[in-house]
C-alpha positions as CSV (number, residue, x, y, z in Angstrom):
1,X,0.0,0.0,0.0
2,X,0.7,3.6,-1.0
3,X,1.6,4.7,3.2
4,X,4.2,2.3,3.1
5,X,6.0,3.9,0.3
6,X,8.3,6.7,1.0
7,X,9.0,8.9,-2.0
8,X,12.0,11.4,-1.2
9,X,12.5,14.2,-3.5
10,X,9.6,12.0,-5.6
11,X,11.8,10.0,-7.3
12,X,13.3,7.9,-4.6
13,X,12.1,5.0,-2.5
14,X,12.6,4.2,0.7
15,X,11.8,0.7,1.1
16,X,13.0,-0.1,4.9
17,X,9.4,-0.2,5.9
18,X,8.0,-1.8,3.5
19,X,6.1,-5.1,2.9
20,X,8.2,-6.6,0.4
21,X,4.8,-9.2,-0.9
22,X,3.3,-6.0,-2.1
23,X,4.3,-3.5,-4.8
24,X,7.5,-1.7,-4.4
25,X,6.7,1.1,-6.5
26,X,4.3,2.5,-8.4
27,X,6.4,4.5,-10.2
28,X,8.2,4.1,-13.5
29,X,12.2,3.5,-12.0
30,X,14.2,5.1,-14.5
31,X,17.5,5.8,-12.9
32,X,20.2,3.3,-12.5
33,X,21.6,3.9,-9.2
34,X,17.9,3.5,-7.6
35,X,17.2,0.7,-9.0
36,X,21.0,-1.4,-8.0
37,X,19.5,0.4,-4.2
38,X,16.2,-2.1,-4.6
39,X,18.0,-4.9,-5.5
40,X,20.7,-5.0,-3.0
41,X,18.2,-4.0,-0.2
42,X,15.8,-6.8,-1.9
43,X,19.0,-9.0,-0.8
44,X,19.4,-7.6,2.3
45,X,15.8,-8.1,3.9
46,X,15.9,-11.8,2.7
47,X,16.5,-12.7,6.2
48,X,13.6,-11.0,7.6
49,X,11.1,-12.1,4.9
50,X,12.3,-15.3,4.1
51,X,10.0,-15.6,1.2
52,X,10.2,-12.2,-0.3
53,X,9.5,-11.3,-3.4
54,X,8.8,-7.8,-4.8
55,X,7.7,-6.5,-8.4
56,X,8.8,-3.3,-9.7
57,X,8.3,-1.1,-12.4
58,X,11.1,0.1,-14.9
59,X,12.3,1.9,-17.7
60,X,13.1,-0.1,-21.3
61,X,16.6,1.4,-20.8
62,X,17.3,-0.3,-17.2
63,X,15.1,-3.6,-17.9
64,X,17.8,-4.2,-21.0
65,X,20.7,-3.2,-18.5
66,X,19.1,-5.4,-15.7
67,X,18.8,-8.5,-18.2
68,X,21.6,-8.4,-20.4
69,X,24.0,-10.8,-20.5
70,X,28.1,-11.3,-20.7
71,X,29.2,-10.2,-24.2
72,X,26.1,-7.5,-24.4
73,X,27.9,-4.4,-24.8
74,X,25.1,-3.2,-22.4
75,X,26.4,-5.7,-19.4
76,X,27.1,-3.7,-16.6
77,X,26.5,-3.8,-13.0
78,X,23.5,-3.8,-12.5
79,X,23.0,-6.7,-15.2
80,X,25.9,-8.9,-12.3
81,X,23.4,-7.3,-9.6
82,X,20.7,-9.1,-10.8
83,X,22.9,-12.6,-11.7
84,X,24.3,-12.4,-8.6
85,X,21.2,-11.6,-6.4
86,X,18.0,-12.1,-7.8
87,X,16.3,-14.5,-10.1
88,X,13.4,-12.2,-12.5
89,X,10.5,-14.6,-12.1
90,X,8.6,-12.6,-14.6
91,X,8.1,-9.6,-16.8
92,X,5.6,-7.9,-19.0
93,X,5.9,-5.0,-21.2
94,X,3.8,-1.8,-20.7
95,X,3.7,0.5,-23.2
96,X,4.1,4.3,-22.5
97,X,0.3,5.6,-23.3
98,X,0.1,3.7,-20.1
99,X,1.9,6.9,-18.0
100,X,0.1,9.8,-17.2
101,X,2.4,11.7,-18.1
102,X,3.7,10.2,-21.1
103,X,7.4,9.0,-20.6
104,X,9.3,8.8,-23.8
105,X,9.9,4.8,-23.6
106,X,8.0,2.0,-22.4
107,X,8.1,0.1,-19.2
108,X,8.5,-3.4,-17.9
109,X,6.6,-4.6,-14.7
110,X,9.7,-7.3,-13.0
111,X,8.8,-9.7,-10.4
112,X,12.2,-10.6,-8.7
113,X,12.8,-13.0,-5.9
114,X,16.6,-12.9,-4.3
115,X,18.8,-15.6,-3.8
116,X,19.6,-17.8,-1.4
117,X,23.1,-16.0,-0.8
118,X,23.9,-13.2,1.2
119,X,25.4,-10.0,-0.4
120,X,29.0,-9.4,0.2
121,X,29.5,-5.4,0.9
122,X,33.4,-6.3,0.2
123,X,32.7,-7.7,-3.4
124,X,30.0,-5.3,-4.6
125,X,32.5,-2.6,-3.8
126,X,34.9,-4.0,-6.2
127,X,32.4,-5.2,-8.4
128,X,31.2,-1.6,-8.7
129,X,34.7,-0.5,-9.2
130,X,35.1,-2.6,-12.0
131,X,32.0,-1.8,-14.2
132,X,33.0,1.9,-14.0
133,X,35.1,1.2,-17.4
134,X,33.1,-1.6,-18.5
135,X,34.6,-1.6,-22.3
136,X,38.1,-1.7,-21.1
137,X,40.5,-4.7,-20.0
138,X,39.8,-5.7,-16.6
139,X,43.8,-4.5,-15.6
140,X,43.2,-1.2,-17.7
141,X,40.0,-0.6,-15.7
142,X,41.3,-1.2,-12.1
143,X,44.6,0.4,-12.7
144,X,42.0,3.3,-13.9
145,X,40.0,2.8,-10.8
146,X,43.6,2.7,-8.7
147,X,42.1,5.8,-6.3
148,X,39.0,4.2,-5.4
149,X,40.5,0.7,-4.7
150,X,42.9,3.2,-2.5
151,X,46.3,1.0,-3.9
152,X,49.4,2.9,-6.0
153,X,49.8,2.2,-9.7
154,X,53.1,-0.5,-9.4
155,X,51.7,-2.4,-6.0
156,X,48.2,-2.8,-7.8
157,X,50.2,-3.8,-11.3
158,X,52.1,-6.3,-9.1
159,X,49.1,-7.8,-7.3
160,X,47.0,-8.0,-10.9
161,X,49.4,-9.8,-12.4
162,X,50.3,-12.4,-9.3
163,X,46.5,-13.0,-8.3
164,X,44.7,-12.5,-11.7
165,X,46.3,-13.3,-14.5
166,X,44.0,-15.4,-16.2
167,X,41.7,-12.5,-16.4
168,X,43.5,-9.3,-17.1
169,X,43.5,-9.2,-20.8
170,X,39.9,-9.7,-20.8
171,X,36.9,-6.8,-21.5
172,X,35.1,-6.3,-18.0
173,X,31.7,-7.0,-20.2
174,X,33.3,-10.5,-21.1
175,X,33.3,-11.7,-17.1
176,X,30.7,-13.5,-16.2
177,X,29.3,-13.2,-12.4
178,X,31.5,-16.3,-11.3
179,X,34.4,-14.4,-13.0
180,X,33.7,-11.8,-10.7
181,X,33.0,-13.2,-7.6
182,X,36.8,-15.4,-8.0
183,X,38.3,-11.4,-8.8
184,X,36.3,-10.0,-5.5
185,X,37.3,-13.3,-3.6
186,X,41.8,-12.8,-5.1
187,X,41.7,-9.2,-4.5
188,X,39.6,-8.9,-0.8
189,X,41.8,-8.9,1.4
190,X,44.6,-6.1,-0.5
191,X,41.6,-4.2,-0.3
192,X,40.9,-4.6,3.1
193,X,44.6,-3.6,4.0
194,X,43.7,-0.1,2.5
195,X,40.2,0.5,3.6
């Protein structure tokens, strides 16, 4: 229901109060960074509803994001998000004469159930990190990255090339979720060293 709902700003959701079995939004989600918030906070309350499952409604742009694949030039975070955490149990186009107002592109209505696996913070960090130069190497784009990961150029170079080197060469949109989950796993604990 509606009182559930927080809208901030009216285009972001709070969803710390809400009933996850009912509607998250009611609102067309057309921003990226919301909509990687849902999911990872759809992940996060799996605990507390163990049999949660929430439908949302978003953009034509983000749904393609959310369900592309490795080797789509569109794979990017949020398409790992939703392989890593959640499983789309079903979606249906609506078109936008649907909107009062009109949007320029359609929607899709998602119903999403998470995983049986709890987020790590650790790995969605990096994760993040490396999707921020998604048509680069993976080595280009952390050594890119560098400030964020909080390591200097030559003792990052050193550590790529020791703990991935199987993977360096290769485009970020090329590595598939386990891909990224081994890179989180090889690279944790330098990054804990610097946090």
């Amino acid at each position: 229901s509606l009182d559930k709902i927080e809208f901030i700003h009216s285009n972001f959701l709070s969803i710390e109060r809400l009933e996850f079995n009912k509607l998250i939004s009611g609102f067309l989600i057309d921003r990226q960074e919301i909509l990687e918030n849902v999911l990872i906070s759809l992940n996060k309350k799996k605990k507390e509803f163990p049999r949660v499952r929430a439908s949302i409604l978003v953009s034509s742009r983000l749904y393609k994001l959310l369900t592309s694949e490795p080797y789509d030039i569109e794979y990017c975070f949020l398409s790992f998000l939703r392989s890593y955490l959640l499983e789309i149990r079903k979606s249906e186009k609506v078109p936008r004469n649907h909107f009062l107002p009109r949007p320029g592109y359609d929607g899709f209505f998602i119903s999403m159930e998470p995983r049986e696996i709890e987020a790590d913070e650790k790995c969605l960090k990096i994760a993040k990190i490396i999707f921020l130069n998604r048509n680069q190497t993976l080595q280009r784009s952390l050594l890119k990255s560098r400030g964020l990961l909080g390591i200097g150029k030559k003792e990052l170079k050193r550590v790529l090339e020791e703990r991935l080197p199987k993977f360096l060469s290769m485009k970020v949109f090329e590595l598939d979720t386990q891909d990224i989950l081994e890179i989180c796993k090889r690279l944790g604990d330098v990054i804990d060293k610097k946090s």
